[in-house]
Phi, psi and omega in degrees: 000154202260115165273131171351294192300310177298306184326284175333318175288317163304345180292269190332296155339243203348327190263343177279346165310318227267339179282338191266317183262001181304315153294316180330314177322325187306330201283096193332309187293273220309341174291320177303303191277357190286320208262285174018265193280326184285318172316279178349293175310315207275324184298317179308311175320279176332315199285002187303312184261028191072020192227182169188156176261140165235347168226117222297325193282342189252358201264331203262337190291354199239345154070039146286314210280317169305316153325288217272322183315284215254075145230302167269348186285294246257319180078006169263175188259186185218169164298115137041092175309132165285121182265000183284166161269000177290185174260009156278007162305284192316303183314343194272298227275349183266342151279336163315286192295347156311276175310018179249294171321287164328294236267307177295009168122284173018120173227101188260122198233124183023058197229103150222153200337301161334313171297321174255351156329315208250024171079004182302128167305289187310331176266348164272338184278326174296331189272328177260005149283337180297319201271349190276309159288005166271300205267353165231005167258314219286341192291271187357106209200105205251102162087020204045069160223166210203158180067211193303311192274358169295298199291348197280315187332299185280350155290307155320326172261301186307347151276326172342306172302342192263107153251037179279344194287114136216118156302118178232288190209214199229076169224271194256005155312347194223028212262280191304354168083358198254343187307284210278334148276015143293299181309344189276324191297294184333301188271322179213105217268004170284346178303325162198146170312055202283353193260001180258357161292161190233121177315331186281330192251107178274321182330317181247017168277321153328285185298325189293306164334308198261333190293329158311324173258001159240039183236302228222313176248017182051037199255118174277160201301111157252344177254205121241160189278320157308298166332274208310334191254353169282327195252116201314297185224120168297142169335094220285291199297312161352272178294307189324308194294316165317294182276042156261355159261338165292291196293337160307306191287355166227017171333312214278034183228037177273353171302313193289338187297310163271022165246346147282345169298319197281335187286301185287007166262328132331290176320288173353290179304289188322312138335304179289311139037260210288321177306316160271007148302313172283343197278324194301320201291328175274357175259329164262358178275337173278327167292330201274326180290332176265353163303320191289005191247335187273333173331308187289305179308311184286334174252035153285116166256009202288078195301163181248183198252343150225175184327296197311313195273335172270004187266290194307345194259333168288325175310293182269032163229015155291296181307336160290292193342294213288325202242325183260306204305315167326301192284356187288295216302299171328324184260005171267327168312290100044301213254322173308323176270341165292337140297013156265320190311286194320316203276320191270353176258347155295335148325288162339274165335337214051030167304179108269144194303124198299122178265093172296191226282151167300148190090352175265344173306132183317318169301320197285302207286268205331339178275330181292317201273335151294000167284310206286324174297329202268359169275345178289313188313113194125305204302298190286329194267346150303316187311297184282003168299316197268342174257033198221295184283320153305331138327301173297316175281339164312307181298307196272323154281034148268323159335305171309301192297332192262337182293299196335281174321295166314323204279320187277008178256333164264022190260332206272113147117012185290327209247342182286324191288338197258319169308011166291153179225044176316332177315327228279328158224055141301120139008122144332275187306296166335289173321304164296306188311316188277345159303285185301332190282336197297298230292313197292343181292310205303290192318300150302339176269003160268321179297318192271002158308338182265328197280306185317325166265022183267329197281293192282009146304307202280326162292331168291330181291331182291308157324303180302299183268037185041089131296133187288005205204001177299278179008308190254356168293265210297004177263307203272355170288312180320297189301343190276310212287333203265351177279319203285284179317336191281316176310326213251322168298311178300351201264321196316294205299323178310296202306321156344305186284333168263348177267359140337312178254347208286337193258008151285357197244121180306195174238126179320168153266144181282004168271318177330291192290346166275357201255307193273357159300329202249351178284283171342274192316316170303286188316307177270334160319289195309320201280338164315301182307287181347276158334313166258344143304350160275338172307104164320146171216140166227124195251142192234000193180137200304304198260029134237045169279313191305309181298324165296329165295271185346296195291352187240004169276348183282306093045278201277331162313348181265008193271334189284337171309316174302299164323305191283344161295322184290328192305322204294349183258342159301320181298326170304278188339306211296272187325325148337300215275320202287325179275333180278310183308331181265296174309330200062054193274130164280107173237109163285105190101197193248167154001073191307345188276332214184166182241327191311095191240155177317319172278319186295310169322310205290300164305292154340265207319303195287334158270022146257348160290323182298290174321313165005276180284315160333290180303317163339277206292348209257355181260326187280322152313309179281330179314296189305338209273337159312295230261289181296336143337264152010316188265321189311328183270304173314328169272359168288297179267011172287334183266311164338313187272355162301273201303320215277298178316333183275359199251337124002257183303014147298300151298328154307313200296305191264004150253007168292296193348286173342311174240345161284142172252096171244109167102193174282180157298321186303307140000269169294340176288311189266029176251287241263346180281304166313329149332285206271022205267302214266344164314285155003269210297346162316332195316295185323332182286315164313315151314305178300302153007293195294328185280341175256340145331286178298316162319304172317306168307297167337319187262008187066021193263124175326297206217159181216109223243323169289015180201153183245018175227153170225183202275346157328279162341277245290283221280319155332289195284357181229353175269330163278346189265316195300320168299295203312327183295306171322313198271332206285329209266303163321320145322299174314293193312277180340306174269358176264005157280314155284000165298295184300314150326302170302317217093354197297150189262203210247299184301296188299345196277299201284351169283281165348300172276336164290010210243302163341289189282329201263349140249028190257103188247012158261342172070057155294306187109351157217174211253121173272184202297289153013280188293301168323327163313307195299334184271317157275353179292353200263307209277336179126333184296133181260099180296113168243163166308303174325281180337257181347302184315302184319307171290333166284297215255024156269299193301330209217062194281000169275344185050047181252020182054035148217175182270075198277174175286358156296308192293306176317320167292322157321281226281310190252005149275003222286313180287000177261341174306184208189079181231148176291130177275168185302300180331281187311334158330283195312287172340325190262344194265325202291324195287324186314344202257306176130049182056038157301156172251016176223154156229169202228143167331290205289343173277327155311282167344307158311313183230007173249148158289152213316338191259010188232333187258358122330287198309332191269325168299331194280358199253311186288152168293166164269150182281140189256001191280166174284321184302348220275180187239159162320129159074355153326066176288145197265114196255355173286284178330309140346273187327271176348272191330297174346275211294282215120020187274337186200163183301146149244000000 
C-alpha cells in the first residue's frame, strides 16, 4: 500500500513544482522542449488507443483526447463525453478530466477548463505535467523515497559504477548524454558499447541514447539532442519525464535490486560494527596510556628544598584535579556506554558479542582507573604536608640565623680581651678593677649560656627535619659551641690569674661593681626583650594569635618595673659621677667593671619602648589576617554542608528511578534527563565551591572544625553523580532501543521489571547468577548446569557474574525477535548470483554500491566447489562468518 505520508509530501512537491516553475515557461527553449516531450509522452499513451496528438494546446481543447489520455494511463472509465461542438461541450468535457484529476489527490492551483479551451500554452503544459507526476513519477519509490527524489535516487545507484557518470539532478547532469546511456548499459548492456563513449562528443552519446531507446525499449524521442546540448540548463520536467520511462522500463529488475538493498543493509550494520569496534579500541587505548603516564607522576613523593617548588607542585595538581581529570572521568563514562551501546546493537543484530583486545576489557580499564585513584589518594594532603614542614623549617632557620648572629656579635673580641695580660702592669686599683670587671664578665657569659643552647636545639631540629642547608646550620653552630668552650676555658685561666693577685689589690668602689652587677642582667634583659619583640611567629587559628597577644600584654605590664630598675641603675652612674666631682677622685677611663654605659642602657631601653608599638601592630595584623581565615572556613563551609548532602540525595533519587515503574520508558527517560538538566546546572555552584576552596589554600589554611566535608568529598561525589546520571540515562536508551527493535509492549516490558526488581533482593539493579536462576526456575525453566552455563554466557558475555536488566530483556525477548539471519544473506546473494552456488566480481560490481562490493570481495573466500568458475567467490561462507556462525 502506498504511504500516505510520502503521497502528502508528494503533493506538496507537486504543487511547489508547479508554482516555482510556472513563470519559467515563458523561457521559449525550455517551452520547445516541454511541448517535445510532453506531446511524446502523451502519443506513447494515445497510440495504445489508436490516436495521437500534434499540437498538445489545440489537440486538448475539445477535452476527448484529454479524456480518453487518463483513461488509459489510469486504466478507469470517465464519464460520458459530451460530442456536441460548442464550446460549452468542450467546457464540460474538459472538467470531467479535471475532476478526474482532483478525485486522485491532485490539487490544480490556477488551471481552469476556460484556459485550455481556449488554447492557454502554459496552462495546457501545466496540466500534463500535473497528470505526468501523478501518474508516472509520484508511484516511484526507491529507499523509502518517493517522487522526484525516489526517481533521482535510483538514477544514482543504478550510475554509481560509472565514474564518468554524476547525477545531482534532472538538468545539466544530463547535458553530455552519458547519465541515459549508463542506465540503458546498466540494465542492457548488450545494447551499447559504453566504454567507446566519450564525455566530449554529447551530440553522439545523445542521439545514441534516444535511438536505442526508441529502437529496442519502446521509449519514444521526447527530447532532441541538439535543444539539450544548446541550451544553458535543460528543462528539469522534460528530462524528468523522459527518464520516468527509463524507470518504467526496467521496473521489472526490482527483484535484484531488493535483494542488494537487504545485502547493503546488512553490510551497513556490519561496517558500523566494525567501526565502533575500533573507535572502543582507540579510546581505550588512549585512555589506558594517559593513566600509565599520570600514575608515576602521582606516586612521586620526592620532597623539594623550598616553598615556591612545593606551592607549583600543589598547582599543578589543582590543575590535574580541576583541568585534566574531569574530561578523562568523561571519556572513561563515554567509553563505557559505547560499549553497552555496541554489545546491545550486536544483540540486536544477532551478532556476537564484541570482545576487545586483551587488557582492554571495561574491567582491566576500571582496575587501571582504581590503580590511578589509589595513587592519587593521598597525594594532596603529601603535599601539604610537605609545605607545612617547609614552613617550618623557614622558620626555624631564620631563627637560627638571628640567635646565631646576635651570639656571634657578642662574642667578637670576647677572646682577645681574655688573653689579655694588662694585669700584669697594673696598678692596685687596676688590678682590683680588672678582678671585678672579670667577675661582671663571668656573670655574663652564664647569662648567654640558654642562647647557646637554644642555637644548638634549634641546629638539631633542623637536622631532624632534613633541612636542605643543615651542612652549613651545623659548621657555624660546630663554631659558636667550639667559641663557646674556648671562652669558658679563657675565663677559667684569667680568673685564676687575677685571683692570684687579688691579695695585692685594694678593693676598687664599690658603686662601679654594683653599677655593672645590675647593668649586666638589665642589659641581657633589654637584648632579650629586643629579640622576642623581633621574633617571627606563625599561627594557624584566632586562639593562638589571642595567646600570643595575652602573653605579650603580659610583657608590657613588666615595663614600669623595668623603668624602675634603669633609673635605679642610671642612679648608682648619678652617685658615681657626683663622689668624683665631690672628691675630685682622678679616675682615669671609663667604668672598669663593665663596657655597659648610661647611653647604651638608654639606647636599649628607647628601642624596646620603639618595638612595642611595632609588635602591636604586627599582632593586630595576623588576628584580623585569622579572623579572615575563620570566614573563609565558615563561607567553604556553609556551602560544603549544602552541596555534599544534596548530591547524596541525588543519588538516591536516580537510583529509585532505576528500578521503579512509573510511566513509560520514554517517560523515565524525560525524567532522568530532566534529573540531568537540573544536575547541570548545579555546576556554578560547584565551582564557586571551588573558588572558595582555592582561596583557602591560598591562605594556608590546614583545617576546618565547621564542616565534615572537603573539597575532595565534594568533586567525588559529583563526579559520581554525573557518571551515575549518564550510565542511568543510557540504560533507558538501550532498553527502549530493544523495546522497539523486539516488539516488546509497554505491559511486557513493566512485567520484565517487576519480575526483575522482585529477585534483585539487594535493590542493586542487578542480579547475581543465584538470583537470576532462581528467576528462571520461577518462569518454567528446567535448569540443568550445561543450560544454565549455556544462558549465563548470553546474559552475561563478560563473565562478570551478574545480570544487568538489559541483558535480562534480551535474554526473555530473544526468541520473538525478528532480525535478519545468515539463511536470508544467502538467500539474497544466490539471486543477485542467478540461483549459482558462487557469485563473480562483476556481479558484486553490478548490483552493490562500490564501496560494499569491495568490502565484500576483499572478504569472500574463493569458492572451492566443483560447478565453480576462475574468480568465482563463496558467498555462503561470508553470510555464515556475518552471525558469528564461521571466521571471516
Amino acid at each position: 500500500m502506498y504511504n500516505m505520508d510520502h503521497y502528502d509530501e508528494e503533493m506538496k512537491y507537486m504543487h511547489q513544482e508547479d508554482d516555482w516553475d510556472r513563470d519559467l515557461l515563458l523561457d521559449p527553449a525550455w517551452e520547445k522542449q516541454q511541448r517535445k516531450t510532453f506531446t511524446a509522452w502523451c502519443n506513447s499513451h494515445l497510440r495504445k488507443a489508436g490516436t495521437q496528438i500534434d499540437n498538445i494546446e489545440e489537440d486538448f481543447r475539445d477535452g476527448l483526447k484529454l479524456m480518453l489520455l487518463l483513461e488509459v494511463i489510469s486504466g478507469e472509465r470517465l464519464a460520458k463525453p459530451e460530442r456536441g461542438k460548442m464550446r460549452v461541450h468542450k467546457i464540460s468535457n474538459v472538467n470531467k478530466a479535471l475532476d478526474f484529476i482532483a478525485s486522485k489527490g491532485v490539487k490544480l492551483v490556477s488551471i481552469g477548463a476556460e484556459e485550455i479551451v481556449d488554447g492557454n500554452a502554459k496552462m495546457t503544459l501545466g496540466m500534463i505535467w500535473t497528470i505526468i507526476l501523478r501518474f508516472a513519477i509520484q508511484d516511484i519509490s526507491v529507499e523509502e523515497t518517493s517522487a522526484k527524489e525516489g526517481l533521482l535516487l535510483w538514477c544514482q545507484r543504478k550510475t554509481a559504477p560509472y565514474k564518468n557518470v554524476n547525477i545531482q539532478n534532472f538538468h545539466i547532469s544530463w547535458k553530455d548524454g552519458l547519465g541515459f546511456c549508463a542506465l540503458i548499459h546498466r540494465h542492457r548492456p548488450e545494447l551499447i558499447d559504453y566504454g567507446k563513449l566519450r564525455k566530449d562528443d554529447p551530440m553522439t552519446n545523445l542521439n545514441t541514447a534516444f535511438d536505442v531507446a526508441e529502437k529496442y525499449l519502446d521509449i519514444p524521442k521526447m527530447l532532441d539532442a541538439e535543444d539539450v546540448i544548446s541550451t544553458l540548463r535543460p528543462d528539469e520536467k522534460a528530462v524528468m519525464t523522459y527518464v520516468s520511462c527509463y524507470y518504467h522500463a526496467f521496473s521489472g529488475k526490482q527483484k535484484a535490486e531488493t535483494a542488494a538493498n537487504r545485502i547493503c543493509k546488512v553490510l551497513a550494520v556490519n561496517q558500523e560494527n566494525e567501526q565502533l569496534m575500533e573507535d572502543y579500541e582507540k579510546l581505550a587505548t588512549d585512555l589506558l596510556e594517559w593513566i600509565r603516564r599520570t600514575i608515576p607522576w602521582l606516586e612521586n613523593r620526592m620532597p623539594e628544598n623550598t616553598m615556591q617548588t612545593m606551592q607549583q607542585k600543589l598547582e599543578d595538581f589543582r590543575d590535574y584535579r580541576r583541568l585534566h581529570k574531569p574530561p578523562k572521568v568523561q571519556e572513561k563514562c563515554q567509553l563505557e556506554i559505547n560499549f553497552n551501546t555496541l554489545q546491545t546493537k550486536l544483540r540486536l543484530s544477532n551478532r556476537p558479542a564484541f570482545m576487545p583486545s586483551e587488557g582492554k576489557m571495561v574491567s582491566d580499564i576500571n582496575n587501571a582507573w582504581g590503580s590511578l585513584e589509589g595513587a592519587e589518594k593521598g597525594y594532596e594532603e603529601w603535599l601539604l604536608n610537605e609545605i607545612r614542614r617547609l614552613e617550618r623549617l623557614d622558620h626555624l632557620a631564620e631563627k637560627f640565623r638571628q640567635k646565631a648572629a646576635i651570639h656571634e656579635a657578642w662574642t667578637d673580641g670576647k677572646e682577645e680581651m681574655l688573653q689579655k695580660h694588662d694585669y700584669e702592669t697594673a696598678s692596685l686599683s687596676e688590678i682590683k678593677a680588672l678582678l671585678k670587671k672579670h667577675e661582671a664578665f663571668e656573670s655574663d657569659l652564664a647569662a648567654h649560656q640558654d642562647r647557646v643552647e637554644q642555637i644548638a636545639a634549634i641546629a638539631q631540629e633542623l637536622n631532624e627535619l632534613d633541612y636542605y642547608d643543615s651542612p652549613s646550620v651545623n659548621a657555624r653552630c660546630q663554631r659558636i659551641c667550639d667559641q663557646w668552650d674556648a671562652l669558658g676555658a679563657l675565663t677559667q685561666k684569667r680568673s685564676e690569674a687575677l685571683q692570684r693577685t687579688e691579695k695585692l689589690l685594694e678593693t676598687i668602689d664599690q658603686l662601679y661593681l654594683e653599677f655593672a652587677k645590675r647593668a649586666a642582667p638589665f642589659n641581657n634583659w633589654m637584648e632579650g626583650a629586643m629579640e622576642d619583640l623581633q621574633d617571627t611567629f606563625i599561627v594557624h587559628t584566632i586562639e593562638e594569635i589571642q595567646g600570643l597577644s595575652t602573653a605579650h600584654e603580659q610583657f608590657k605590664a613588666t615595663l614600669p618595673e623595668a623603668d624602675k630598675e634603669r633609673q635605679a641603675i642610671l642612679g648608682i652612674h648619678n652617685e658615681i659621677a657626683k663622689i668624683v666631682q665631690t672628691y675630685h677622685v682622678n679616675m682615669a677611663g671609663s667604668n672598669p667593671y663593665t663596657t655597659i654605659n648610661p647611653q647604651e642602657v638608654n639606647a636599649k631601653w628607647d628601642k624596646v619602648r620603639q618595638l612595642v608599638p611595632q609588635r602591636d601592630q604586627a599582632l593586630i595584623e595576623e588576628h584580623a589576617r585569622q579572623q579572615n581565615n575563620e570566614r573563609l572556613r565558615r563561607q567553604f563551609a556553609n556551602q560544603a554542608n549544602v552541596i555534599g548532602p544534596w548530591i547524596q540525595t541525588k543519588m538516591e533519587e536516580i537510583g529509585r528511578i532505576s528500578i521503579e515503574m512509573h510511566g513509560t520508558l520514554e517517560d523515565q527517560l524525560t525524567h532522568l534527563r530532566q534529573y540531568e538538566k537540573s544536575i547541570v546546572n548545579y555546576k556554578p555552584k560547584i565551582d564557586q565551591l571551588e573558588g572558595d576552596h582555592q582561596l583557602i589554600q591560598e591562605a594556608l589554611i590546614f583545617d576546618n572544625k565547621h564542616t565534615n566535608y572537603t573539597m575532595e568529598h565534594i568533586r567525588v561525589g559529583w563526579e559520581q553523580l554525573l557518571t551515575t546520571i549518564a550510565r542511568t540515562i543510557n540504560e533507558i536508551e538501550n532498553q527502549i532501543l530493544t523495546r522497539d527493535a523486539k516488539g516488546i509492549s509497554q505491559e511486557q516490558l513493566n512485567e520484565y521489571r517487576a519480575s526483575f526488581n522482585h529477585f534483585d533482593r539487594k535493590r542493586s539493579g542487578i542480579m547475581d547468577a543465584e538470583d537470576f536462576k532462581t528467576c528462571l526456575i520461577s518462569v518454567g525453566y528446567n535448569l540443568g548446569e550445561n543450560e544454565f552455563s549455556r544462558i549465563m554466557s548470553i546474559v552475561d558475555p563478560n563473565r562478570m557474574g551478574v545480570v544487568t536488566f538489559q541483558a535480562f530483556i534480551d535474554f526473555m525477548s530473544r526468541e520473538t525477535a525478528d532480525t535478519d539471519t545468515a539463511d536470508q544473506v544467502i538467500a539474497s546473494f544466490k539471486v543477485l548470483a542467478g540461483d549459482k552456488n558462487y557469485i563473480l566480481a562483476d556481479e558484486l560490481l553490478r548490483e552493490l554500491p562500490p564501496d560494499q562490493a569491495e568490502y565484500c570481495m576483499a572478504r569472500m573466500a574463493p569458492y572451492t566447489g566443483p560447478d565453480g568458475v576462475p574468480g568465482a567467490l563463496d558467498y555462503m561462507s561470508f553470510s555464515t562468518a556475518l552471525y558469528g556462525e564461521s571466521d571471516l
